[in-house]
C-alpha positions as a printed NumPy array, in Angstrom:
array([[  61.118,  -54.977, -104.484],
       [  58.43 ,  -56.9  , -106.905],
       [  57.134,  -54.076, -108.574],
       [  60.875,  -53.034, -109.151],
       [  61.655,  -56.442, -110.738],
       [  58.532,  -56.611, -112.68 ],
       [  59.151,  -53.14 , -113.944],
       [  62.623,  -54.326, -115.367],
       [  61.388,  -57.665, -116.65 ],
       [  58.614,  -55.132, -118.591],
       [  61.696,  -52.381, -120.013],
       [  63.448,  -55.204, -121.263],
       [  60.866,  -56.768, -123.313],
       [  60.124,  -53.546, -124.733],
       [  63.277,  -52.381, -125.052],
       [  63.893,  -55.81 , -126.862],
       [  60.996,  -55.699, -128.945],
       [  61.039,  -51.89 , -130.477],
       [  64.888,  -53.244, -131.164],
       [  63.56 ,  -56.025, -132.776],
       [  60.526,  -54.111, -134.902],
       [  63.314,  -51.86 , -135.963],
       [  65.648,  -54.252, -137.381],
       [  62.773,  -55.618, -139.427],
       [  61.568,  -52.45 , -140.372],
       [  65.528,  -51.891, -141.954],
       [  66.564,  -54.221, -144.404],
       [  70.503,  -54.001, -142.993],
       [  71.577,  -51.932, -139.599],
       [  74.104,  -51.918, -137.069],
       [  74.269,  -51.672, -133.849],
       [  74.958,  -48.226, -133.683],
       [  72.31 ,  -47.479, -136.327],
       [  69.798,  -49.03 , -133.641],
       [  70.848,  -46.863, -130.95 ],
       [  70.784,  -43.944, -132.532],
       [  67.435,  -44.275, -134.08 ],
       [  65.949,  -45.747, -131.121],
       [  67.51 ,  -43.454, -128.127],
       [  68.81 ,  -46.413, -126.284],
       [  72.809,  -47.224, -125.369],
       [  74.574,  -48.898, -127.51 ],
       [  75.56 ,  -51.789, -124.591],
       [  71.545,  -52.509, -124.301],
       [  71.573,  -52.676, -128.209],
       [  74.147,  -54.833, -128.182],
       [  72.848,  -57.122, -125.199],
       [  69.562,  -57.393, -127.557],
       [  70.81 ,  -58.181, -130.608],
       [  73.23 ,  -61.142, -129.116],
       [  69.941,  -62.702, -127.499],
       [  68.274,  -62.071, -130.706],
       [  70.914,  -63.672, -132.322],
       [  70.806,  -66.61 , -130.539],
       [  66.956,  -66.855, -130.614],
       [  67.509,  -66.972, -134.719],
       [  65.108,  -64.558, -134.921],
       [  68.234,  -62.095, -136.795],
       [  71.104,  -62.916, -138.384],
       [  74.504,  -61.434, -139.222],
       [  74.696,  -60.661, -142.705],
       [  78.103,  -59.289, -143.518],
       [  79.63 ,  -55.689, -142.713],
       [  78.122,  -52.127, -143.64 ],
       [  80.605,  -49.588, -145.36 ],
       [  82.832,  -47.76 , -142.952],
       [  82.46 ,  -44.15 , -141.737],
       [  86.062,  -43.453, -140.906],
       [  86.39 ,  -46.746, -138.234],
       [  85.765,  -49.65 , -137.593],
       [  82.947,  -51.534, -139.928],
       [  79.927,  -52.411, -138.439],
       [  78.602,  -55.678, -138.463],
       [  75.098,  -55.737, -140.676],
       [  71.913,  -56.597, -139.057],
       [  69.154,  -58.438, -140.941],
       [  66.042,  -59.815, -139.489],
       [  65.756,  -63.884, -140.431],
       [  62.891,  -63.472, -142.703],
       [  61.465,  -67.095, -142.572],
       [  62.402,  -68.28 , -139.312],
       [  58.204,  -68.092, -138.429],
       [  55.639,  -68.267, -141.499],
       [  52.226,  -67.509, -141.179],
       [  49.093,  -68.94 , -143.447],
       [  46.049,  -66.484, -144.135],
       [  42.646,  -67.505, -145.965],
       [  40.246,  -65.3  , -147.563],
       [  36.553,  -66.566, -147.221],
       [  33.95 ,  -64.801, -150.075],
       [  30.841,  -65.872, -151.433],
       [  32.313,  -67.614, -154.189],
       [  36.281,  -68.586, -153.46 ],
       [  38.916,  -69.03 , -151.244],
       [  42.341,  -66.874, -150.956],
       [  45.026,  -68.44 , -149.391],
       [  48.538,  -67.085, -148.956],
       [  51.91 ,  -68.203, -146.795],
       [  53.859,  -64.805, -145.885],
       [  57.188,  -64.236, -143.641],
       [  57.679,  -62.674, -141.177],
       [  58.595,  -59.498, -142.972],
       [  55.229,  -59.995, -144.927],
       [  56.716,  -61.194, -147.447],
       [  54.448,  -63.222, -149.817],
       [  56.083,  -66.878, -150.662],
       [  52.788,  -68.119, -151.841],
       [  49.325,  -66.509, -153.229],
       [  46.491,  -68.77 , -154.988],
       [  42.839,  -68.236, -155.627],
       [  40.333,  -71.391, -156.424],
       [  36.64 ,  -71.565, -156.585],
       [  34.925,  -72.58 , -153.714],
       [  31.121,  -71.392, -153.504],
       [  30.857,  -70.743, -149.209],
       [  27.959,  -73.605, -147.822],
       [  26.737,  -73.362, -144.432],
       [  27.953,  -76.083, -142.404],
       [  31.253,  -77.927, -141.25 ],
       [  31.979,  -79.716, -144.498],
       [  32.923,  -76.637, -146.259],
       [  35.538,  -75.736, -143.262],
       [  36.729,  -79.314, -143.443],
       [  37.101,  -79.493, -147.165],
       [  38.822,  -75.967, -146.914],
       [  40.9  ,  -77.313, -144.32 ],
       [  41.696,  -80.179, -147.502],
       [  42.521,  -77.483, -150.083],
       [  44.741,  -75.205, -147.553],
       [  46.495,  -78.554, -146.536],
       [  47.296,  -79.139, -149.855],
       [  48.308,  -75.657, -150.825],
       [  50.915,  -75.938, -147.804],
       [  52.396,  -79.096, -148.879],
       [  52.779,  -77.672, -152.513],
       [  54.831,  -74.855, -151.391],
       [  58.803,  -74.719, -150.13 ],
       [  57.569,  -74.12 , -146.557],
       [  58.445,  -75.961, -144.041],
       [  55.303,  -76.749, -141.59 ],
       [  57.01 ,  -76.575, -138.741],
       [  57.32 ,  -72.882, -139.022],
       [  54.169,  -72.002, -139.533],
       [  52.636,  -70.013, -136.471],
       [  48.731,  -69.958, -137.543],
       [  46.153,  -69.65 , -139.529],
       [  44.582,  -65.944, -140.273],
       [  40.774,  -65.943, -141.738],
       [  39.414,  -63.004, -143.318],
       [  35.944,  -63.371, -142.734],
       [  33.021,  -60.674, -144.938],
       [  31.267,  -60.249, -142.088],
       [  30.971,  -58.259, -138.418],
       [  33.603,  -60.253, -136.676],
       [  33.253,  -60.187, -133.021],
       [  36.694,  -60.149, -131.395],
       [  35.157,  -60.126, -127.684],
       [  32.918,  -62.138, -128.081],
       [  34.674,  -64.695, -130.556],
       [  32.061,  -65.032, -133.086],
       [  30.888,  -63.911, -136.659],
       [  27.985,  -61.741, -135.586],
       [  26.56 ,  -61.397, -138.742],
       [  27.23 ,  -61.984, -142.923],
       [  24.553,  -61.127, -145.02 ],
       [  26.124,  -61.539, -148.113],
       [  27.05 ,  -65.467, -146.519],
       [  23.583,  -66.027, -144.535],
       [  25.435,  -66.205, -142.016],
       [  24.5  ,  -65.057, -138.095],
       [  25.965,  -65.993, -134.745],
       [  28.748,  -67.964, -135.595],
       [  31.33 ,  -68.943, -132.874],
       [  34.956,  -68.954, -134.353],
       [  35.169,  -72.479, -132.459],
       [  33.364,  -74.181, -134.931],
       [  35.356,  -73.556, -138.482],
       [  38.864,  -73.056, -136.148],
       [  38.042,  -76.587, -135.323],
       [  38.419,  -77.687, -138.711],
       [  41.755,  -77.021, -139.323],
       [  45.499,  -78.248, -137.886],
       [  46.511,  -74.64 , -137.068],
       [  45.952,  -72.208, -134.339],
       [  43.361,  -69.712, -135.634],
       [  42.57 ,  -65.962, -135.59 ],
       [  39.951,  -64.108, -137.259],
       [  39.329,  -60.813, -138.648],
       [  36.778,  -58.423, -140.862],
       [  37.469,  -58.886, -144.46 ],
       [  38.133,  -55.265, -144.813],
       [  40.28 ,  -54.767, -141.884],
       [  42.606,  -57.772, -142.838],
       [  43.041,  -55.878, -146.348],
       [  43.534,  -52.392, -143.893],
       [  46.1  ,  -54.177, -142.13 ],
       [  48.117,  -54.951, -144.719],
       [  48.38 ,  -51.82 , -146.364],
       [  48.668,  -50.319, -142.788],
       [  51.207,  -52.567, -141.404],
       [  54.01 ,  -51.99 , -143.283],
       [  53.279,  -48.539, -144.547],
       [  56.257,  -46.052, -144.686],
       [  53.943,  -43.46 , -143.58 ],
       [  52.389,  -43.298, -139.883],
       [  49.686,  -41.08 , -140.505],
       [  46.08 ,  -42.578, -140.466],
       [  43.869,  -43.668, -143.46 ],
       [  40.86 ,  -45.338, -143.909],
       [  40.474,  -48.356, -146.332],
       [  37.829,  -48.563, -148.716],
       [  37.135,  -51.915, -149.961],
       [  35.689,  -51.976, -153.555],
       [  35.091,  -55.787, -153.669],
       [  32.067,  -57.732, -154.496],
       [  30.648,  -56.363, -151.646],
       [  31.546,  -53.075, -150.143],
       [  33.362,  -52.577, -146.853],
       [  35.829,  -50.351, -144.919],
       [  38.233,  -49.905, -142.26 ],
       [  39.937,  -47.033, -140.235],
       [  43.408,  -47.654, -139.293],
       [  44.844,  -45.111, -136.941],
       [  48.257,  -45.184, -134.717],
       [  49.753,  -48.775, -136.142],
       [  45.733,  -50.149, -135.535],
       [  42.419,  -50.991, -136.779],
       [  39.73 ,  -49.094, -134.961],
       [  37.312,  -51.125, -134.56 ],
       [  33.927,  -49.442, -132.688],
       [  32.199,  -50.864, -130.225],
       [  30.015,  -53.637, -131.885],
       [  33.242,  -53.942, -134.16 ],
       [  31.169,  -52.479, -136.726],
       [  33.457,  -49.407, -137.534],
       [  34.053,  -48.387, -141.253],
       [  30.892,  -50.581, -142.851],
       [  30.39 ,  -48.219, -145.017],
       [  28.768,  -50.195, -147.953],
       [  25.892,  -50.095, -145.894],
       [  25.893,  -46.316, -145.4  ],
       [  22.984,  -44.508, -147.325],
       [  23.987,  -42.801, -150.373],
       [  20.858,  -42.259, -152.42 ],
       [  17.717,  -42.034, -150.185],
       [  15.109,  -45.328, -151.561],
       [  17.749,  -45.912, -153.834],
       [  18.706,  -49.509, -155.159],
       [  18.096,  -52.638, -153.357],
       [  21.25 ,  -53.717, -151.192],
       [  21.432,  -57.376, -150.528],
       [  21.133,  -56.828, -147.093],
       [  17.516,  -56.007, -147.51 ],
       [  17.612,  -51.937, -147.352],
       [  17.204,  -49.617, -150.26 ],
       [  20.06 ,  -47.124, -151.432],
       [  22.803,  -48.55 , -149.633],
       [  26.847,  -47.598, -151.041],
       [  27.196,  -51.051, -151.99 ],
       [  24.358,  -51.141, -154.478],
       [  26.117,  -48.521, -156.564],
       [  29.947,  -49.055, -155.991],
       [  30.677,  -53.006, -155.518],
       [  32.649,  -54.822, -158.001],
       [  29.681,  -56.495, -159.856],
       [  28.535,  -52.881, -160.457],
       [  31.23 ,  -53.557, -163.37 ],
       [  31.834,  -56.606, -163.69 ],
       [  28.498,  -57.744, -164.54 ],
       [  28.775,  -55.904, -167.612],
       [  31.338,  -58.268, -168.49 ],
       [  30.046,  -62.261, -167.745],
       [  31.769,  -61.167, -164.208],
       [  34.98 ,  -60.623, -165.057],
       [  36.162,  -57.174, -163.48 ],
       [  39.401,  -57.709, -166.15 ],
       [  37.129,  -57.605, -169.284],
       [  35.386,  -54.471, -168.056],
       [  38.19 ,  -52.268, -167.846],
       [  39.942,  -53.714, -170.954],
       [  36.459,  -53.01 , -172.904],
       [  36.922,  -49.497, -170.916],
       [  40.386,  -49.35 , -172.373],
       [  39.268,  -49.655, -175.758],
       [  36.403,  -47.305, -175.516],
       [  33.509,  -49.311, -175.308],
       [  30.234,  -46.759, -174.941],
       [  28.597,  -48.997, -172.616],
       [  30.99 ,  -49.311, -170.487],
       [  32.106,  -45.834, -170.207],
       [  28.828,  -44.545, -169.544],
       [  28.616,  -47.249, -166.695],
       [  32.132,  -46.341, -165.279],
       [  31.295,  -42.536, -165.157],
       [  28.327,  -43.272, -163.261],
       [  30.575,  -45.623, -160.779],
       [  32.986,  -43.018, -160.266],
       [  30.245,  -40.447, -159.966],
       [  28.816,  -42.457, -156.684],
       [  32.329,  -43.36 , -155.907],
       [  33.503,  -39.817, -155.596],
       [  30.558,  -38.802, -153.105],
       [  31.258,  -41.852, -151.074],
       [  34.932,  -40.506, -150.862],
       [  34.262,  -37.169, -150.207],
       [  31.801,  -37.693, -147.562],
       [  34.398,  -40.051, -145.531],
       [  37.343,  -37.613, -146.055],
       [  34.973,  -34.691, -144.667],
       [  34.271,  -36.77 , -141.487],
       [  37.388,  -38.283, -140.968],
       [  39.882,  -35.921, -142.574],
       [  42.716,  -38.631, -143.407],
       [  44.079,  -40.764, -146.952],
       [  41.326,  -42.828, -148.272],
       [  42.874,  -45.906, -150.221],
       [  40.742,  -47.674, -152.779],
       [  41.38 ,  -51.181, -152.412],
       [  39.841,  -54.171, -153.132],
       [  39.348,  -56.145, -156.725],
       [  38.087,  -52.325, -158.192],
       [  40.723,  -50.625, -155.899],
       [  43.734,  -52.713, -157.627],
       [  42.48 ,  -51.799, -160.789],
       [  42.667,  -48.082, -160.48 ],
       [  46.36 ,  -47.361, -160.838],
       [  45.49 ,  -45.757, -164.424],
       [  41.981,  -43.868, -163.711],
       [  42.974,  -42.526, -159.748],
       [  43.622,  -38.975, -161.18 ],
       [  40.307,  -38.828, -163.068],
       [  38.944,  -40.111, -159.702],
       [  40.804,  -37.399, -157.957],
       [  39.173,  -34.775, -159.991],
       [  35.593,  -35.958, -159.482],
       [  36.315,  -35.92 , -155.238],
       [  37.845,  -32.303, -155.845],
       [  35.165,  -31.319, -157.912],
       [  32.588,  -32.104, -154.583],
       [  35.062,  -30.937, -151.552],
       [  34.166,  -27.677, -149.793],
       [  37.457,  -26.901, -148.622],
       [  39.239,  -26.911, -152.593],
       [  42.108,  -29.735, -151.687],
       [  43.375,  -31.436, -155.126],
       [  41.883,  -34.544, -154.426],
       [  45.195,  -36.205, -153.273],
       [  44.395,  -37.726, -150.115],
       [  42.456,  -40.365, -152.925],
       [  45.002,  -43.14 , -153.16 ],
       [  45.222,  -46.45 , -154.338],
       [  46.106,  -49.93 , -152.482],
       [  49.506,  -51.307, -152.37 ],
       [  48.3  ,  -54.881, -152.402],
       [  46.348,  -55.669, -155.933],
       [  46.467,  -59.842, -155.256],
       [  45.451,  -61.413, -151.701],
       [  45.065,  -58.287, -149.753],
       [  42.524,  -59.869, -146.942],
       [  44.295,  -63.   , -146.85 ],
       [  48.124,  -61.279, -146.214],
       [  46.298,  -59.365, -143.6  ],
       [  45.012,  -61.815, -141.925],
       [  48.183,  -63.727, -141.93 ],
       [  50.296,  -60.846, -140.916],
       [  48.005,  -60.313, -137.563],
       [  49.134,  -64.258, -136.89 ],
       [  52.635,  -62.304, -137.135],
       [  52.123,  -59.533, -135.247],
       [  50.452,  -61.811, -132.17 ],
       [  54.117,  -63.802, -132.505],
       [  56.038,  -60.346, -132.82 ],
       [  54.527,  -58.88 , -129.575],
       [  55.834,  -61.399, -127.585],
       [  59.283,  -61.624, -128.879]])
C-alpha cells in the first residue's frame, strides 16, 4: 500500500510539472491544448491548472478564438511571480542580470571589477549586486537565488572551484564567496551557464555543443535538455585542446593550446581591447585587421571541424566573438566546409542567441530550473 501511494504522490508531480513546463513553453493554451499535446485527460489537466492557479504560478488571461464551441479559457504562465539573479565572474568585470521565470531578461549591466583573491572582492560584489537589485523594478521578495558563472572547472560534487588559471585560482569551496552574499547560491562553468541558456529555451531538442569565444576559450556539450558534464566536470574545455603542436604560449602554462589562437584578445588587442573597434576597422577594410581575422577564422574553422567530426551535432559560436558573428558566419561556414571529409555545407556552424549576459542568464536560469523541478 506505500509504494502504491508513493507512486501516485510521484505521477502527480510529474504529471503537474510537464503541465506546468508546457504552459510556459506556450505563450497562451487551453486546457484542451494541454491535453492534447501532452497525452493526458483533460479532467487531470484541468485538476492541474486550478492548483496552479491557485499557487499563482499561471494566470487566466482572457479567452482563445473558438473552433465551432465553446471558447476556451487562455492559459499564461505568471512570468514574474519568482525572479532569479545571475553574476558573471571574469578576470576583469562583473555581469549581473535579474531574469523571470520565462527567462526573460528585466535587467542586464556590466561594470569593471578586476577579480582579487580573497573575501573582500565577494563582499564588495555582494555591494554592487545589492545595489543593482535595489535599482531595478524587482521586488526582493521574489527573488529565488543567486546563479554565479564561474571561468573555471566547477566541481558540482564536490562543491568547489577546482581550478582557474586564468583567476589563480585552485581549490576553492563555493562556501566561502556564497557566504558573502544575502541569497541562496548555485554555481556553474562559465561556458556551461552560456550553454544553458541557449539550450534551455531552444525550439529545437537536438544536441549542440557551445563554443565560447570569450577572453578565454571554453565549451560545453548540451545533450537531452542538459549539460554533460564528464567526470572531473571537465567536459567541453576545449581552449585547452592542442591545435598547433609547440605552438603559442597558453596562459595556462602549455604551448599551442586553442585558446592562444582563437580567444577574444586574439582581436581585440589589435584594437586598445575593444572587440567593437576590431570588427568596425574590419568593416571598413582595414589590412591589418583582415589579415588577422583570416588567420582567426583559419584556426577557428579547424577547431570547428574537429569538434563536429567527434561529436557530430550544431556547434554555436558564442561568447563576446560568437555575438559578433551574425555578419561573417557564412564566410565561417565556408572555411569548416572547405576542411570536412564528409562535404556537408558547413551549416551545423551557428551563431548564439544571447549576444549580452549569456553566462550570467544561464546561471540565473539554473536558479529557475532548481525552483521549476519542484513545482
Amino acid at each position: 500500500m506505500a509504494k502504491t501511494k508513493i507512486t501516485n504522490i510521484e505521477v502527480k508531480k510529474n504529471n503537474r510539472n510537464r503541465i506546468y513546463r508546457y504552459i510556459c513553453k506556450c505563450k497562451t493554451v487551453s486546457n484542451p491544448d494541454i491535453s492534447y499535446a501532452l497525452k493526458l485527460s483533460l479532467p487531470t489537466v484541468m485538476q492541474n491548472t486550478k492548483e496552479l492557479l491557485e499557487l499563482g504560478l499561471i494566470e487566466e488571461v482572457g479567452e482563445l478564438q473558438s473552433t465551432g464551441g465553446r471558447r476556451a479559457k487562455a492559459l499564461s504562465a505568471a512570468a514574474d511571480y519568482r525572479l532569479a539573479a545571475g553574476l558573471d565572474i571574469t578576470q576583469n568585470h562583473i555581469g549581473m542580470v535579474l531574469a523571470n521565470l520565462l527567462g526573460d531578461i528585466l535587467k542586464y549591466e556590466r561594470v569593471y571589477y578586476p577579480y582579487q583573491k580573497g573575501m573582500e572582492y565577494f563582499q564588495e560584489v555582494n555591494k554592487k549586486l545589492e545595489e543593482f537589485i535595489e535599482d531595478s523594478p524587482a521586488e526582493r521578495e521574489k527573488i529565488l537565488g543567486l546563479g554565479i558563472s564561474f571561468p573555471g572547472i566547477v566541481d558540482l560534487q564536490e562543491k568547489k572551484v577546482t581550478s582557474s588559471h586564468v583567476l589563480n585560482v585552485s581549490a576553492f569551496p563555493f562556501s566561502e564567496a556564497g557566504g558573502c552574499f544575502n541569497l541562496p547560491c548555485y554555481f556553474l562553468n562559465d561556458a556551461n551557464a552560456g550553454a544553458y541558456a541557449e539550450g534551455i529555451h531552444s525550439e529545437s531538442a537536438e544536441p549542440f555543443f557551445y563554443l565560447s569565444l570569450s577572453n578565454t576559450v571554453g565549451g560545453a556539450l548540451y545533450y537531452d535538455g542538459h549539460l554533460m558534464q564528464g567526470q572531473e566536470f571537465r567536459c567541453g574545455e576545449v581552449g585547452h585542446m592542442t591545435l598547433i603542436p609547440d605552438g603559442r604560449a597558453c596562459y595556462c602554462g602549455k604551448s599551442g593550446c586553442l585558446d592562444a589562437y582563437c580567444s577574444a584578445k586574439c582581436l581585440s588587442g589589435l584594437t586598445e581591447k575593444k572587440l567593437e573597434r576590431f570588427f568596425a576597422g574590419l568593416q571598413e577594410g582595414e589590412k591589418k585587421l583582415a589579415d588577422a581575422w583570416d588567420e582567426y577564422t583559419k584556426y577557428l574553422s579547424i577547431a570547428v571541424n574537429n569538434i563536429h567530426m567527434i561529436l557530430d551535432c550544431d556547434i554555436v559560436l558564442g561568447g563576446y566573438v560568437g555575438s559578433c558573428l551574425e555578419e561573417h558566419i557564412e564566410e565561417i561556414r565556408k572555411k569548416v566546409s572547405e576542411r570536412n571529409t564528409f562535404s556537408e555545407d558547413g551549416s551545423f556552424v551557428k551563431t548564439c542567441k544571447y549576444k549580452v549576459g549569456a553566462a550570467a542568464l544561464g546561471a540565473a536560469l539554473q536558479v529557475i530550473e532548481t525552483f521549476i523541478e519542484e513545482v
